[in-house]
C-alpha positions, 0 to 999 in steps of 0.5 A, a space after each residue: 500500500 506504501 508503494 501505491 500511495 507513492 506512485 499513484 500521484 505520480 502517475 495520475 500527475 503524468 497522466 494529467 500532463 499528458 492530456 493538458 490541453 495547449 494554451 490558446 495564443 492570440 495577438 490580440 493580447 498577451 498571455 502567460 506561459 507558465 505552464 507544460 515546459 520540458 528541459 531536454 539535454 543530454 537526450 535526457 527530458 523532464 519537465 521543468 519550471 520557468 521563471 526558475 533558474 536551471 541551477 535551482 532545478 538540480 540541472 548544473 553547468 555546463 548546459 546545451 538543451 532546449 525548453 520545449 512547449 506546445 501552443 494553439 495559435 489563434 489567427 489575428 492581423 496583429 503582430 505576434 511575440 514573445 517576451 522572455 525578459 533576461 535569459 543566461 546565457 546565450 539563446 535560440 528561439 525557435 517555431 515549428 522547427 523555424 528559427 527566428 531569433 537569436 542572442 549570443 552565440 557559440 561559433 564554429 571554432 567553438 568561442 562563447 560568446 554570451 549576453 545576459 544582459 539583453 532583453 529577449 523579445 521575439 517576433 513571430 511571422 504568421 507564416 511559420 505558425 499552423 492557424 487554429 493548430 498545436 504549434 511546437 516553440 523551443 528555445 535552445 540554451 547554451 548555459 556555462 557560467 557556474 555562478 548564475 541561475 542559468 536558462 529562463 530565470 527571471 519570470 515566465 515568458 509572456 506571449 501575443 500581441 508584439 507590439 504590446 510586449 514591445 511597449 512593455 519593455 520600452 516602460 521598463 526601459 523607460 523607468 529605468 531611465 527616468 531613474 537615470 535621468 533623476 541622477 543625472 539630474 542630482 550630479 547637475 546640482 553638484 556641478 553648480 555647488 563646485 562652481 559656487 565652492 559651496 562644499 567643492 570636495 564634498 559635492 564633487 564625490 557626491 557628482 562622482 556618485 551619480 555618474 558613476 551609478 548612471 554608468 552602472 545602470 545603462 547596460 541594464 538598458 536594451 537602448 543601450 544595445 539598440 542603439 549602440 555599436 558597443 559589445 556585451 562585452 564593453 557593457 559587461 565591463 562598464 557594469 562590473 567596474 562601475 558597481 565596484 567603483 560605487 561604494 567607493 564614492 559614497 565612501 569618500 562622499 561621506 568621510 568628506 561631509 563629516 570632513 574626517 581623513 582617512 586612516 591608513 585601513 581606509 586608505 588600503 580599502 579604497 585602493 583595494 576596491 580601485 584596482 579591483 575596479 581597473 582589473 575589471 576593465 580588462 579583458 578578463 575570463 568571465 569566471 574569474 570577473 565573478 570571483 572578483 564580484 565575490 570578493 568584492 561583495 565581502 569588502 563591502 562589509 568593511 565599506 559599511 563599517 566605516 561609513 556607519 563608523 562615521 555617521 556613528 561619530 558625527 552623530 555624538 558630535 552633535 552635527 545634525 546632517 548626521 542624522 539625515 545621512 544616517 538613514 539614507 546611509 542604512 537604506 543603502 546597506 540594507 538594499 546591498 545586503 538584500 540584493 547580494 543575497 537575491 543575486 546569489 540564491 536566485 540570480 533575479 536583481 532586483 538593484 535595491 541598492 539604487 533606491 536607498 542612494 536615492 533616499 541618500 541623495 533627497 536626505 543629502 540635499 535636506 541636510 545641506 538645506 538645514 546647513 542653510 537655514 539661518 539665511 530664511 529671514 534674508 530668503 524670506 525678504 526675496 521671496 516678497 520681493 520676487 511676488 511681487 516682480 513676477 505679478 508686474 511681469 504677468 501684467 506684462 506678458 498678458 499685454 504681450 500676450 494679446 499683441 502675440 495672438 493678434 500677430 498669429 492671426 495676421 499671419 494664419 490669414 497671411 498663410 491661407 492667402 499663400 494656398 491655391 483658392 480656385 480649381 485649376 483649368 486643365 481638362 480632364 482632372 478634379 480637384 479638392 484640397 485638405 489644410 487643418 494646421 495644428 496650431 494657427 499657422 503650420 508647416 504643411 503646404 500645397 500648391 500647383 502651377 498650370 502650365 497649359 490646358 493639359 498640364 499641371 505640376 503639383 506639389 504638396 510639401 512638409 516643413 519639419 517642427 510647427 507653429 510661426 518658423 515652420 510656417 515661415 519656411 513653408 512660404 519660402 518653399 512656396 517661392 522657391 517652387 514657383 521659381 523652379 517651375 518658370 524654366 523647369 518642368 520635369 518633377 525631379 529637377 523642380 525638386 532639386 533646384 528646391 534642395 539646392 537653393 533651400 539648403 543653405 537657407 534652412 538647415 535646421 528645417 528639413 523638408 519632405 515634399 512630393 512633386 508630380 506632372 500630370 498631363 492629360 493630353 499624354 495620359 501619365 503623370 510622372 512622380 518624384 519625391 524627397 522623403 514624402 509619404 507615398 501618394 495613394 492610387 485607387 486603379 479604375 480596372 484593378 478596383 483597388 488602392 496601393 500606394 506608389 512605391 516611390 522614394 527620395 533624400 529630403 529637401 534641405 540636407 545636402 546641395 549634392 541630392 539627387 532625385 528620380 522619377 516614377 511615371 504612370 499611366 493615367 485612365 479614366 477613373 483613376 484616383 490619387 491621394 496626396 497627403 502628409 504624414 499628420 494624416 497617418 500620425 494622428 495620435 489618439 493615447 501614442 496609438 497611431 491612425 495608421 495606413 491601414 484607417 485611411 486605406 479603409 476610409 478610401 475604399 469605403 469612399 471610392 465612389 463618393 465625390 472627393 469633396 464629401 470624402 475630405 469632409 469624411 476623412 477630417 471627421 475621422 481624424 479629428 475624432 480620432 485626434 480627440 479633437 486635439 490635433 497632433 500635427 498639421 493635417 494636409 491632403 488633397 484628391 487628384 480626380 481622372 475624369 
């Protein structure tokens, strides 16, 4: 009866693995895939945990094997992905016997060439998954480093919609970074103090600090990696020797504050913790860069002693910024205890550290207000005095204010004055055009010269930046247009003798800008384009939009461009939709309106006359905008009639 009371649950449990049903996966949002993973290696496979390091499981380095779990894929038009966060040490994703993604490696001639640092999102193309069907996902790991957790460690992968995950990264991404930036921030104000020699010593260790923590946490950034040619390896050096160089700053930050020198103890501990530091700048095997994080750690407890040591005494001295630092001081001795045990029973940092030094920062700046106290009463004086400068000068900017709307009126009427008010004359087209400008005067611009009853150049333009300066250079592009076509009629030599004579005018306005030549006589219409978002043809006998696959340098960054041609045979029917990127860039919480609205807005509206189709579009976006545009909206309709 003992041997069936323990086997009964392990058959039953086996039996229930067997039967469990895949989890059903969509793009249409994200889920957890805790569930039915098995670890194979060395021919060997068992089922294992996810989110749990390989080394807690009882599976030790060195490893090559792969997790392996099923799913149901749920078709949808959305993006599909998923998100593995940090794996250790070096990964291949794989669909359905496809591989689709990889980070690190191990070549040929047999280098290891790991990244841990690096968050894992994959994307997942449609073609590769079997619709409504069980489909195989295996992930290959390649795990050596005997310190670390190894595998899938730091939380379960989540799957579905890419562009969700992708933004769940960018969040963390960007928390992270706000956190930098606060620092960068702190070190900001110590630049100013050592200018004012106000505590220079004091606030140059304190500015050593934040950049010295700013450096530690940047490799932890995937935008560090994206958009950086920098290794794994630069970063693993940067992490390892700023997180070493650290302690040693508040160290030398705090002995400064309470003005104590060092003894010859304190002084061979910094040396000791700097040229761990410098050793760790080298090109170093990663065992043994671990084996010095390891002794580094253990000297943290004589860094703690000193600086508690420190605070202790100025405490009994009676100096009040003791007591301040005190805390901020224990915060960080208790977040480093915490993240050192974390790293070495689960390998999930957490970094607490940076929270306690940035309760030591807020009580740095505390203690050195209340070193200032004594000047409240003068401070109090110029406070009054500030009130009472900055209520004359709220007068004054409401005066300036009133006289700044008035001019912005003047010039969004000067501006409207500037757009083509009357249908052009040349047979066989119709015309109907679009301008909403965000503010009361924009950088968008359209405009059109008719060059005889047959032939009309059209030309819709986009001034980079908003307001009163991109309006401004949207009436020299206006000029410069009208100029080019007096002697030149060809698209892509309007737009160069543009580029040529803008350039040096307006360097820091780039321009983007689509001409086109529309000949009815011929019956073509020939494009060119600098930067432009593709025109839109509906094709009366294909019955269908596309967008012209046409492309060009901007207007405005070198004098040397050069720009090319498309031509087009036009019919009778045919339709085309010039527009700038406000239309597709309309924003509603950072979601775009996107191609795919205005592709649907124009075929639902094919047989809709161009003016009540405008009016249908502008309805869309400014709902869609929630009536608050994001930038300036110009299209117009070129109708074959």
């Amino acid at each position: 009866m003992r041997i069936l009371s323990f086997f009964f649950p392990i058959f039953f449990s086996t039996i229930f693995s067997l039967v469990a049903e895949p989890v059903s996966i969509s793009a249409n949002s994200v889920v957890t895939l805790s569930e039915n993973w098995t670890f194979t290696t060395n021919g060997v496979t068992n089922p294992i945990q996810v989110g749990k390091g390989l080394s807690l499981q009882g599976i030790l380095p060195p490893v090559e094997g792969y997790y392996e779990t099923q799913f149901i894929y749920k078709p949808s038009n959305k993006p599909l992905g998923i998100y593995l966060d940090r794996v250790q040490e070096v990964d291949t994703f794989i669909v359905n016997g496809i591989r689709l993604g990889q980070t690190g490696s191990v070549t040929n001639d047999g280098t290891y060439l790991p990244n841990w640092y690096y968050k894992r999102l994959y994307y997942i193309p449609n073609h590769v998954l079997k619709e409504n069907s069980t489909n195989q996902l295996k992930i290959e790991i390649h795990f050596r480093n005997k310190t670390f957790q190894g595998g899938l460690f730091r939380r379960v992968p989540i799957m579905g919609n890419y562009d969700k995950l992708h933004e769940q990264i960018l969040i963390e991404d960007g928390r992270d970074f706000c956190f930098i930036m606060l620092f960068f921030g702190i070190g900001a104000y110590q630049i100013f103090s050592i200018l004012l020699k106000r505590q220079a010593k004091t606030n140059f260790y304190l500015l050593l600090s934040t950049l010295i923590f700013v450096m530690w946490r940047l490799p932890l950034l995937n935008i560090s990696y994206t958009y950086t040619d920098f290794t794994f390896f630069f970063w693993l050096k940067v992490f390892f020797t700023s997180q070493t160089l650290l302690p040693v700053s508040i160290f030398l930050f705090s002995y400064s504050l309470f003005q104590n020198k060092l003894s010859l103890k304190e002084r061979l501990l910094v040396l000791f913790l700097i040229t761990i530091a410098f050793v760790q700048t080298w090109n170093i095997e990663l065992p043994t860069r671990i084996l010095l994080l390891r002794i580094w750690e253990f000297s943290l407890l004589f860094i703690v002693f000193f600086i508690l040591r420190a605070v202790i005494r100025a405490a009994r001295a009676k100096r009040t910024e003791a007591y301040f630092l005190s805390i901020g001081f224990i915060c960080i001795c208790f977040g480093a205890t915490f993240d050192i045990i974390i790293d070495v029973t689960s390998g999930k940092n957490i970094y607490l550290t940076q929270y306690g030094f940035l309760i030591l920062m807020i009580l740095s700046g505390v203690a050195i207000s209340y070193r200032n106290a004594k000047n409240e009463t003068e401070l109090s004086i110029l406070t009054k005095d500030l009130e009472i400068r900055v209520r004359e000068r709220t007068i004054e900017l409401r005066e300036k204010n009133q006289d700044l709307e008035q001019d912005l009126f003047f010039a969004s009427q000067l501006q409207s004055y500037l757009l083509p008010k009357n249908h052009p004359n040349t047979k066989g087209i119709r015309i109907h055009t679009t301008y909403l400008p965000m503010r009361q005067v924009g950088g968008d611009l359209y405009d059109w010269v008719e060059l005889d009853e047959n032939r009309l150049i059209l030309l819709i333009a986009d001034v980079a930046g908003h307001g009163v300066p991109a309006a401004f250079v949207s009436s020299m592009v206006k000029v410069q247009f009208r100029e080019s076509t007096k002697s030149i009629h060809s698209p892509k030599l309007i737009l160069e003798h543009m580029n040529q004579a803008l350039t040096s005018l307006v360097s820091r306005y780039f321009i983007t800008a689509c001409c086109a030549l529309v000949d009815t006589k011929e019956n073509t219409i020939i494009f060119s384009t600098a930067g432009h978002p593709n025109p839109i043809i509906f094709n009366k006998i294909q019955k269908r939009f596309e967008f012209m696959k046409i492309k060009g340098p901007i207007i405005g960054w070198k004098e040397s461009f050069t720009f090319v041609e498309w031509k087009h045979q036009m019919q009778k029917g045919d339709r085309y939709f010039f527009f700038t990127d406000g239309v597709t860039e309309a924003r509603a919480e950072n979601k775009l309106f996107g191609e795919g609205k205005i592709l649907d807005l124009l075929e639902k509206g094919k047989d809709k006359d161009i003016k009540s189709l405008s009016q249908e579009i502008v309805v869309q976006i400014t709902k869609y905008s929630e009536a608050e545009l994001k930038d300036d909206v110009t299209f117009f309709f070129v109708d074959i009639i």
